[in-house]
Phi, psi and omega in degrees: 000130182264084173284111184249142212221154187200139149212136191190138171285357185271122184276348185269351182282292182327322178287321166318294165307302173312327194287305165336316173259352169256016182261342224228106139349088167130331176228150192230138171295135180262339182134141147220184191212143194307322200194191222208015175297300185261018175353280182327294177308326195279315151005287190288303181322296201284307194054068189272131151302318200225139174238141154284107204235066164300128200282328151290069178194158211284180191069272197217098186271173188310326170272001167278338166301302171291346162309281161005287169335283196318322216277328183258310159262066177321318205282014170258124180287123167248132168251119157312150161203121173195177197280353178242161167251082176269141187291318169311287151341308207257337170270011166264314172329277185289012170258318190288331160136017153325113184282337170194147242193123180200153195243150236264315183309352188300145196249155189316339171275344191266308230255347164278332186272342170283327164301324184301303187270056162234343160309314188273012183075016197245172175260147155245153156212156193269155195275349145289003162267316158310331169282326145326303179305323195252008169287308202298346190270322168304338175287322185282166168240191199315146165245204156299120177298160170259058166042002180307151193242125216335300198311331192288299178315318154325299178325293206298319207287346166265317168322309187298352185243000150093033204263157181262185191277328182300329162297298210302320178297318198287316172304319188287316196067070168215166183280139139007283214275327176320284169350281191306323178287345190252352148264351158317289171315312153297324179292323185310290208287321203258019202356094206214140175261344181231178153341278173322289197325311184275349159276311183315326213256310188297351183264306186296317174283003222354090162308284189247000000 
């Protein structure tokens, strides 16, 4: 069972949502909430695998929220979400360590399948954001490659497309337990603590 936490100032979304997930096999509500005033206390109170994350809302917003998560609960997946695809937004977002970013026009099958692969260990992003995403990493420039050794780079460039580690073994044709090791490697060498981070890092230097 996939315990999901929403936080949005809007109350009639939160009720959407929440009705949603208690309609959908496999997940269960955790609680929600107006803002990111009290994350921590909420954290502990809900004990969610996965936050639903609006990036707009007053007191304390969603990238001040994902911050929060990572520094204390790495091991909770935050899905961003809000109505505009602003560039910025969305590299603070995945720099602070969001594993996947959608925007609230997303429809209830998009926003169940964006839970899945970030469960399976893969990123979401809506396919306008990602284009956005990969304008604004086109805009910066080139860095120094990070010694990554082809098999790592393979990782990532799939990690970037958003493939889980269980796709990413079957695409290599290596094990699982392979995956987990050359991505171990990759957070090391590109020194990045989460997923988001390491796509993020790998588009902005062109990694891949």
């Amino acid at each position: 069972m996939i315990r999901i936490s929403v936080y949005d100032d809007n109350k009639a979304r939160r009720e959407s949502l929440e009705a949603f997930m208690q309609l959908t096999p496999g997940i269960e509500f955790a609680g929600s909430f107006e803002n990111c005033a009290n994350i921590e206390a909420d954290m502990i109170a809900a004990n969610p695998d996965v936050i639903l994350m609006d990036i707009e809302m007053p007191v304390s917003d969603g990238i001040d929220g994902v911050r929060m998560v990572k520094k204390n609960n790495p091991h909770i997946k935050v899905i961003m979400q809000t109505a505009f695809d602003d560039e910025d937004k969305v590299f603070a977002a995945i720099q602070a360590g969001a594993e996947g970013y959608i925007l609230k026009t997303a429809s209830i099958t998009q926003i169940a399948q964006s839970i899945d692969e970030v469960m399976n260990g893969g990123a979401s992003m809506s396919p306008s954001i990602a284009l956005k995403v990969m304008r604004y990493f086109n805009e910066q420039p080139a860095q120094l490659p990070y010694n990554l050794t082809t098999k790592e780079t393979e990782t990532l460039k799939f990690l970037s497309k958003g493939l889980s580690y269980k796709m990413i073994a079957d695409q290599m044709g290596i094990s699982y337990f392979t995956v987990n090791n050359h991505v171990k490697k990759i957070y090391e060498k590109l020194q990045v603590h989460s997923l988001g981070e390491a796509v993020a890092l790998a588009h902005k230097q062109r990694l891949v």
